[in-house]
C-alpha positions, 0 to 999 in steps of 0.5 A, spaced: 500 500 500 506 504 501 508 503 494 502 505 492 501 511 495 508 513 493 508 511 486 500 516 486 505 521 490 510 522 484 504 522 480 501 527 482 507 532 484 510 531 477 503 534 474 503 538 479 510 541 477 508 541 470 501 545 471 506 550 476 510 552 470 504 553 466 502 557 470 508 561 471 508 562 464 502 565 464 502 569 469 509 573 465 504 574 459 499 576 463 503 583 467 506 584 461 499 585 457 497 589 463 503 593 462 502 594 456 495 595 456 494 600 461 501 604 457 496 604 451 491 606 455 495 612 458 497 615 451 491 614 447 488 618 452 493 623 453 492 624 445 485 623 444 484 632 446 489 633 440 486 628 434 480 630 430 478 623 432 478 625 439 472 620 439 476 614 437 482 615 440 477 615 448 474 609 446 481 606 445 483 609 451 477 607 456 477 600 452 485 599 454 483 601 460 478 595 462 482 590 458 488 593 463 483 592 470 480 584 467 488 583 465 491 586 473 485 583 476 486 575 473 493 575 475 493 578 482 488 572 483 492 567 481 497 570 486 494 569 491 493 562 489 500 561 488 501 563 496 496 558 497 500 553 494 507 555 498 504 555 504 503 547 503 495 549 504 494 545 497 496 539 499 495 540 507 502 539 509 
């Protein structure tokens, strides 16, 4: 049964790892779009007074804006995800 247990262990800590580092990757993309995103906001918005097309360039401005609050919001909730994982709640250790 020991075996068992162990084998099943190695398993589930080999997807685990690898579900991790997915993770991980995903969070990178993510606090680089929201850096992005929220930089394209602040620069269509700074230009939307000057540009005969002042309306374009707000819906742009507010649009980015958004996206960079959806983008900033999923990736601090997968942080705290991850602390849980560190702190060994995930596993009950």
């Amino acid at each position: 049964m020991r075996e068992i247990l162990g084998v099943l262990g190695r398993k589930d800590q080999e997807e685990y790892l690898r579900l991790g580092e997915k993770t991980l990757k995903l969070n990178k993309f993510l606090a680089m779009s929201g850096l992005l995103l929220t930089g394209l906001a602040a620069i269509v918005s700074a230009l939307s007074g000057h540009s005969p097309r002042g309306s374009w360039a707000a819906m742009i401005g507010i649009v980015g804006g958004a996206l960079a609050s959806v983008v900033n919001t999923i990736e601090h909730g997968g942080q705290v995800g991850m602390e849980r994982r560190e702190n060994g709640e995930v596993f009950g250790h």
